[in-house]
C-alpha positions, -999 to 999 in steps of 0.1 A, spaced: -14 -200 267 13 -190 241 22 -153 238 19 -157 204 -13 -170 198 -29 -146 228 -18 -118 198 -31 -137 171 -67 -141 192 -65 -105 196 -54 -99 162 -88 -123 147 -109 -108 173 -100 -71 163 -108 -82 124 -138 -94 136 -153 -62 146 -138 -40 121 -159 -65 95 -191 -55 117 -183 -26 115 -176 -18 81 -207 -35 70 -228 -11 92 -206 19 79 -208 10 45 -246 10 42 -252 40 63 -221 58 35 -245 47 9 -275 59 22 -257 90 30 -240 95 -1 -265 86 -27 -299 104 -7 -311 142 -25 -281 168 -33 -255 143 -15 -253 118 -42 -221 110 -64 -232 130 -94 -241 162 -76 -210 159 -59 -184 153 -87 -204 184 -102 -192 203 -70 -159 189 -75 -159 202 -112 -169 239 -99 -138 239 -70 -117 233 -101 -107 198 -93 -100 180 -119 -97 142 -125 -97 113 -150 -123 83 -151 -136 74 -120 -147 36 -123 -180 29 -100 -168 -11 -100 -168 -26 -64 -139 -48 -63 -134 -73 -36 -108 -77 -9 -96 -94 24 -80 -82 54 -44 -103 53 -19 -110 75 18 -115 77 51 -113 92 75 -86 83 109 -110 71 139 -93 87 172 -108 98 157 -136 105 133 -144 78 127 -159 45 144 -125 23 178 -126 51 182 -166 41 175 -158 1 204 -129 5 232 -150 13 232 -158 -23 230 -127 -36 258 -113 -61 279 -83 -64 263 -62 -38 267 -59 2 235 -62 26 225 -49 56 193 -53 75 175 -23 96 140 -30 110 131 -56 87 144 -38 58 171 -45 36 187 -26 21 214 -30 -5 246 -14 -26 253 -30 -60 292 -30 -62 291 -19 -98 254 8 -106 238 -1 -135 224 11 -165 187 18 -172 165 34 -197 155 66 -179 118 66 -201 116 30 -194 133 18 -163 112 -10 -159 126 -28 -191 159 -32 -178 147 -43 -138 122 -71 -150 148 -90 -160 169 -82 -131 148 -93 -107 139 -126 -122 178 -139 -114 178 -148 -72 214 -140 -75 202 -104 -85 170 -99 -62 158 -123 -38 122 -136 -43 117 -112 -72 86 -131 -87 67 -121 -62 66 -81 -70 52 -64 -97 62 -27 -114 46 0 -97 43 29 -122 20 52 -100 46 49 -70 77 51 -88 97 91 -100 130 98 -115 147 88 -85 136 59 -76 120 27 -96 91 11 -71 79 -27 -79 53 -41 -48 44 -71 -36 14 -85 -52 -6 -104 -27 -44 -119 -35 -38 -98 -70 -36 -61 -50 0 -42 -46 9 -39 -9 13 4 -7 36 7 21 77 -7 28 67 -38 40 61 -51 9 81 -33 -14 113 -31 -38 127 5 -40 158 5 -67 175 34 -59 188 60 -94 213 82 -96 219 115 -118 236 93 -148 204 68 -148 220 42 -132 208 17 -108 228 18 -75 208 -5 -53 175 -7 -35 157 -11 -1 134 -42 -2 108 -58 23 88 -87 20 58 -102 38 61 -139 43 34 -159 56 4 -142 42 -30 -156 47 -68 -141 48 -82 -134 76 -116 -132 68 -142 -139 38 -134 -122 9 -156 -87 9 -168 -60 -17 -147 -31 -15 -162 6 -20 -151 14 -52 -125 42 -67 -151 69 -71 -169 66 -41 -136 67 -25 -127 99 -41 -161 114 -33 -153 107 2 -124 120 3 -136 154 -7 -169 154 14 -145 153 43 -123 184 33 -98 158 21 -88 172 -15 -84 206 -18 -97 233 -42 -76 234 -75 -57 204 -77 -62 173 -100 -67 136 -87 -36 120 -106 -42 84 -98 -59 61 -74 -50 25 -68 -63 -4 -45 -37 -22 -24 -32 -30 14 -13 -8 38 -7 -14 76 -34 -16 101 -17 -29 131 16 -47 147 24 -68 174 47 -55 198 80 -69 188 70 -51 154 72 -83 131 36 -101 127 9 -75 112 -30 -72 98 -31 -48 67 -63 -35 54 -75 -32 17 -68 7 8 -74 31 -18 -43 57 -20 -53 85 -37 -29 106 -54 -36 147 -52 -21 179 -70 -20 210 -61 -20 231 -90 -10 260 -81 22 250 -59 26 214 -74 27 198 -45 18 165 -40 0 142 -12 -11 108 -11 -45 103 6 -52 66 20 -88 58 26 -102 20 39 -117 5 14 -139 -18 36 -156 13 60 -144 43 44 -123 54 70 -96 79 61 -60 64 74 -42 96 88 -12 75 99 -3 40 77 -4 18 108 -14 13 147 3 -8 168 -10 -23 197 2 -26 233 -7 -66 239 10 -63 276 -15 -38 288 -42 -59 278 -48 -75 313 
Protein backbone atom coordinates (compact mmCIF):
# COMPACT_ATOMS: atom_id res chain seq x y z
CA UNK A 1 0.00 0.00 0.00
CA UNK A 2 1.18 3.67 -0.67
CA UNK A 3 3.06 5.47 2.05
CA UNK A 4 0.94 8.13 1.47
CA UNK A 5 -2.36 6.96 1.80
CA UNK A 6 -1.22 4.58 4.95
CA UNK A 7 -0.90 8.47 6.59
CA UNK A 8 -3.97 9.65 5.26
CA UNK A 9 -5.82 6.28 6.76
CA UNK A 10 -4.17 7.15 9.97
CA UNK A 11 -4.87 10.73 9.55
CA UNK A 12 -9.15 9.83 8.88
CA UNK A 13 -8.91 7.30 11.54
CA UNK A 14 -7.33 9.69 14.13
CA UNK A 15 -10.35 12.40 13.18
CA UNK A 16 -12.53 9.74 13.69
CA UNK A 17 -12.05 9.33 17.27
CA UNK A 18 -11.35 12.85 18.17
CA UNK A 19 -15.20 13.42 16.68
CA UNK A 20 -16.29 10.52 19.34
CA UNK A 21 -14.69 11.95 21.56
CA UNK A 22 -15.56 15.45 21.41
CA UNK A 23 -19.18 14.57 21.28
CA UNK A 24 -18.89 12.62 24.67
CA UNK A 25 -16.72 15.66 26.12
CA UNK A 26 -18.89 18.10 25.07
CA UNK A 27 -22.00 16.90 26.82
CA UNK A 28 -20.32 15.80 29.90
CA UNK A 29 -18.68 20.07 29.69
CA UNK A 30 -22.26 20.98 29.55
CA UNK A 31 -23.54 19.00 32.24
CA UNK A 32 -20.61 20.11 34.13
CA UNK A 33 -20.65 23.58 33.47
CA UNK A 34 -24.23 24.50 33.53
CA UNK A 35 -25.25 22.05 36.96
CA UNK A 36 -25.73 24.33 40.62
CA UNK A 37 -22.90 27.06 41.36
CA UNK A 38 -20.84 25.74 38.19
CA UNK A 39 -22.97 27.35 35.64
CA UNK A 40 -21.80 30.28 33.13
CA UNK A 41 -23.47 33.01 35.02
CA UNK A 42 -22.17 32.12 38.45
CA UNK A 43 -18.94 31.90 36.92
CA UNK A 44 -18.62 35.11 34.85
CA UNK A 45 -19.77 36.61 38.34
CA UNK A 46 -16.49 34.96 39.84
CA UNK A 47 -14.68 36.22 36.94
CA UNK A 48 -16.08 39.91 37.65
CA UNK A 49 -14.89 39.58 41.47
CA UNK A 50 -11.03 38.34 40.42
CA UNK A 51 -11.13 41.61 38.48
CA UNK A 52 -11.20 40.19 35.11
CA UNK A 53 -12.62 42.10 32.85
CA UNK A 54 -14.05 41.48 29.40
CA UNK A 55 -16.38 42.63 26.56
CA UNK A 56 -19.51 40.71 25.07
CA UNK A 57 -19.26 37.22 25.32
CA UNK A 58 -21.70 35.77 22.46
CA UNK A 59 -23.41 32.31 23.69
CA UNK A 60 -23.80 31.50 19.65
CA UNK A 61 -22.61 27.91 18.76
CA UNK A 62 -20.98 28.24 15.48
CA UNK A 63 -20.14 25.36 13.35
CA UNK A 64 -16.92 23.95 12.07
CA UNK A 65 -14.91 20.99 10.36
CA UNK A 66 -11.72 19.52 11.05
CA UNK A 67 -9.70 20.36 7.49
CA UNK A 68 -6.84 19.21 5.96
CA UNK A 69 -4.03 20.31 3.72
CA UNK A 70 -0.61 20.44 2.56
CA UNK A 71 1.78 23.03 3.61
CA UNK A 72 2.95 24.68 -0.18
CA UNK A 73 6.75 25.11 0.08
CA UNK A 74 9.36 24.99 -2.66
CA UNK A 75 7.51 22.86 -4.39
CA UNK A 76 4.00 23.90 -4.18
CA UNK A 77 1.35 26.04 -5.60
CA UNK A 78 2.77 29.69 -3.67
CA UNK A 79 6.72 28.63 -5.11
CA UNK A 80 5.16 28.34 -8.93
CA UNK A 81 2.84 31.71 -8.32
CA UNK A 82 6.43 33.49 -7.07
CA UNK A 83 8.17 33.24 -10.19
CA UNK A 84 6.15 36.06 -11.32
CA UNK A 85 6.47 38.11 -8.62
CA UNK A 86 7.91 41.83 -9.03
CA UNK A 87 10.46 43.96 -7.45
CA UNK A 88 11.20 41.78 -4.54
CA UNK A 89 13.68 38.60 -4.06
CA UNK A 90 12.29 35.21 -2.50
CA UNK A 91 13.48 32.56 -0.55
CA UNK A 92 11.81 29.58 0.80
CA UNK A 93 12.53 28.04 4.55
CA UNK A 94 10.26 25.21 5.81
CA UNK A 95 7.46 25.94 3.69
CA UNK A 96 7.66 29.63 4.30
CA UNK A 97 8.37 32.26 2.11
CA UNK A 98 9.59 34.84 2.86
CA UNK A 99 10.23 38.03 0.91
CA UNK A 100 12.24 41.58 0.57
CA UNK A 101 10.46 44.30 -1.53
CA UNK A 102 13.46 46.01 -3.42
CA UNK A 103 11.97 49.40 -2.85
CA UNK A 104 9.60 49.53 1.21
CA UNK A 105 6.59 51.05 0.81
CA UNK A 106 4.40 53.46 2.18
CA UNK A 107 1.40 52.77 4.50
CA UNK A 108 -1.04 54.53 6.66
CA UNK A 109 0.19 53.70 10.15
CA UNK A 110 -3.82 54.10 11.62
CA UNK A 111 -4.82 52.19 8.62
CA UNK A 112 -2.37 49.83 7.17
CA UNK A 113 -4.82 47.82 5.78
CA UNK A 114 -6.01 50.41 3.20
CA UNK A 115 -2.94 50.50 1.39
CA UNK A 116 -2.20 46.29 1.52
CA UNK A 117 -5.80 45.38 0.05
CA UNK A 118 -4.90 46.68 -2.91
CA UNK A 119 -1.55 45.28 -2.89
CA UNK A 120 -2.32 42.01 -2.57
CA UNK A 121 -5.02 41.87 -5.17
CA UNK A 122 -2.02 42.27 -8.12
CA UNK A 123 -0.21 38.44 -8.38
CA UNK A 124 2.74 40.39 -9.42
CA UNK A 125 2.62 41.94 -5.85
CA UNK A 126 1.36 38.87 -3.64
CA UNK A 127 0.82 35.54 -4.90
CA UNK A 128 -2.71 34.16 -4.37
CA UNK A 129 -3.70 37.18 -2.41
CA UNK A 130 -7.54 36.61 -2.73
CA UNK A 131 -7.46 34.00 -0.70
CA UNK A 132 -6.51 35.95 2.79
CA UNK A 133 -8.38 38.23 4.59
CA UNK A 134 -7.14 41.36 7.17
CA UNK A 135 -6.52 40.14 10.54
CA UNK A 136 -7.01 43.12 12.87
CA UNK A 137 -6.83 41.08 16.18
CA UNK A 138 -3.44 39.47 15.09
CA UNK A 139 -1.76 42.25 13.52
CA UNK A 140 0.53 45.44 15.98
CA UNK A 141 2.72 48.26 14.88
CA UNK A 142 5.15 46.07 13.54
CA UNK A 143 3.73 43.85 11.57
CA UNK A 144 0.27 43.87 9.35
CA UNK A 145 -1.32 40.12 9.66
CA UNK A 146 -3.98 39.01 6.78
CA UNK A 147 -5.03 34.89 7.12
CA UNK A 148 -6.13 32.47 5.12
CA UNK A 149 -9.81 32.17 5.08
CA UNK A 150 -10.80 28.64 4.66
CA UNK A 151 -14.73 27.32 5.11
CA UNK A 152 -15.26 31.19 6.20
CA UNK A 153 -12.75 30.82 9.53
CA UNK A 154 -9.08 32.58 9.60
CA UNK A 155 -6.40 29.86 9.86
CA UNK A 156 -4.45 31.28 13.41
CA UNK A 157 -1.08 29.84 12.89
CA UNK A 158 2.01 30.47 9.87
CA UNK A 159 0.68 28.01 7.74
CA UNK A 160 -1.81 30.04 6.55
CA UNK A 161 -0.76 33.38 6.91
CA UNK A 162 0.57 36.73 5.27
CA UNK A 163 2.84 38.70 7.72
CA UNK A 164 3.89 42.23 5.93
CA UNK A 165 6.75 43.23 7.77
CA UNK A 166 6.92 47.60 8.99
CA UNK A 167 9.60 49.48 9.77
CA UNK A 168 10.07 52.69 12.14
CA UNK A 169 9.11 55.14 9.04
CA UNK A 170 5.73 53.10 8.38
CA UNK A 171 6.85 51.54 5.54
CA UNK A 172 6.25 48.14 4.11
CA UNK A 173 9.54 46.17 3.70
CA UNK A 174 8.25 42.74 2.84
CA UNK A 175 6.43 39.81 4.50
CA UNK A 176 6.61 36.04 5.39
CA UNK A 177 3.68 34.12 3.77
CA UNK A 178 2.29 30.47 3.91
CA UNK A 179 -0.45 28.91 2.21
CA UNK A 180 -2.42 25.74 2.54
CA UNK A 181 -3.23 24.19 -0.81
CA UNK A 182 -5.47 21.34 -1.11
CA UNK A 183 -7.90 21.95 1.70
CA UNK A 184 -10.83 19.67 2.10
CA UNK A 185 -13.19 18.51 5.24
CA UNK A 186 -12.65 15.81 6.83
CA UNK A 187 -15.63 15.19 8.58
CA UNK A 188 -19.46 16.51 8.77
CA UNK A 189 -19.65 19.84 9.58
CA UNK A 190 -20.11 20.14 13.70
CA UNK A 191 -21.37 22.76 16.33
CA UNK A 192 -18.66 24.31 17.85
CA UNK A 193 -18.68 25.41 21.75
CA UNK A 194 -19.20 28.83 21.57
CA UNK A 195 -16.88 32.09 22.57
CA UNK A 196 -18.21 32.32 26.15
CA UNK A 197 -18.16 28.90 27.04
CA UNK A 198 -14.69 28.88 25.75
CA UNK A 199 -13.64 31.66 28.01
CA UNK A 200 -15.42 30.10 31.04
CA UNK A 201 -13.27 27.25 30.41
CA UNK A 202 -10.49 28.67 30.14
CA UNK A 203 -10.76 30.23 33.59
CA UNK A 204 -12.18 27.09 35.41
CA UNK A 205 -8.92 25.58 34.50
CA UNK A 206 -6.54 28.30 36.02
CA UNK A 207 -6.18 29.52 32.46
CA UNK A 208 -6.68 33.40 32.76
CA UNK A 209 -5.31 34.92 35.54
CA UNK A 210 -6.60 37.35 38.21
CA UNK A 211 -6.58 41.04 36.93
CA UNK A 212 -6.29 41.04 33.37
CA UNK A 213 -8.92 41.73 30.71
CA UNK A 214 -9.94 39.25 27.83
CA UNK A 215 -9.10 41.61 24.69
CA UNK A 216 -10.44 39.47 21.98
CA UNK A 217 -11.43 36.00 21.10
CA UNK A 218 -11.72 34.62 17.56
CA UNK A 219 -12.58 31.23 15.84
CA UNK A 220 -10.18 29.87 13.30
CA UNK A 221 -8.10 26.58 12.82
CA UNK A 222 -4.61 26.02 14.09
CA UNK A 223 -2.43 22.74 13.71
CA UNK A 224 -3.38 19.51 15.13
CA UNK A 225 -0.93 17.22 13.56
CA UNK A 226 1.77 16.52 10.62
CA UNK A 227 3.04 13.81 8.70
CA UNK A 228 6.52 13.21 9.01
CA UNK A 229 8.11 14.87 6.05
CA UNK A 230 6.20 17.90 7.76
CA UNK A 231 4.06 18.97 4.58
CA UNK A 232 0.37 17.20 4.70
CA UNK A 233 -1.52 18.35 8.10
CA UNK A 234 -5.17 18.10 10.04
CA UNK A 235 -6.01 21.45 11.84
CA UNK A 236 -8.68 21.71 14.30
CA UNK A 237 -11.38 24.45 14.74
CA UNK A 238 -9.87 26.81 17.65
CA UNK A 239 -10.81 29.59 19.82
CA UNK A 240 -7.51 31.89 20.56
CA UNK A 241 -8.21 33.88 23.26
CA UNK A 242 -6.44 36.89 23.77
CA UNK A 243 -5.37 37.88 27.75
CA UNK A 244 -3.97 41.02 29.60
CA UNK A 245 -2.29 41.31 32.38
CA UNK A 246 -3.03 44.46 33.93
CA UNK A 247 -0.80 45.08 36.00
CA UNK A 248 2.55 44.18 33.86
CA UNK A 249 0.80 44.44 30.38
CA UNK A 250 1.70 41.42 29.26
CA UNK A 251 0.06 39.54 26.86
CA UNK A 252 -0.74 35.67 26.03
CA UNK A 253 -2.80 34.06 23.59
CA UNK A 254 -4.77 31.03 24.97
CA UNK A 255 -5.94 28.36 22.24
CA UNK A 256 -8.70 26.18 23.31
CA UNK A 257 -10.51 23.21 20.78
CA UNK A 258 -13.52 24.24 19.93
CA UNK A 259 -14.99 20.79 19.23
CA UNK A 260 -13.99 19.06 23.02
CA UNK A 261 -12.75 21.86 24.84
CA UNK A 262 -9.35 20.87 25.10
CA UNK A 263 -6.82 23.55 25.88
CA UNK A 264 -3.85 23.39 23.05
CA UNK A 265 -0.60 23.93 25.17
CA UNK A 266 1.54 23.51 22.01
CA UNK A 267 -0.13 24.59 18.26
CA UNK A 268 0.57 21.18 16.72
CA UNK A 269 1.59 17.25 17.28
CA UNK A 270 3.18 15.52 14.81
CA UNK A 271 3.11 11.97 14.49
CA UNK A 272 5.83 9.28 14.07
CA UNK A 273 3.99 7.15 11.06
CA UNK A 274 7.27 4.78 10.90
CA UNK A 275 6.81 3.52 14.48
CA UNK A 276 3.40 2.63 13.79
CA UNK A 277 4.13 -1.19 13.03
Amino acid sequence: MNFKRIQWIFFVAFVIFDVIVASQLLFQNRFTISNGAQNKQAVLKEMTADSISYGKLSNTKPNAFYISGARSGENGVLAQKAESLKGQTTRFNNNIMISSFEKPIKINAKHPNYRIDKLIKKSGNVPLGKYYKYNQQLSDKHQVVYTQMVKGHPILSADGQIKFHINANNELTGYNQGYLEKTRILQQRMTAISKQRAVVWLYRHNQIPNNSQIRWAILGYTRLLTTNDNDQAVYAPTWMVNVRTKTTGAVQRLNVNAFNSTVIKTNSTTINVDSIK
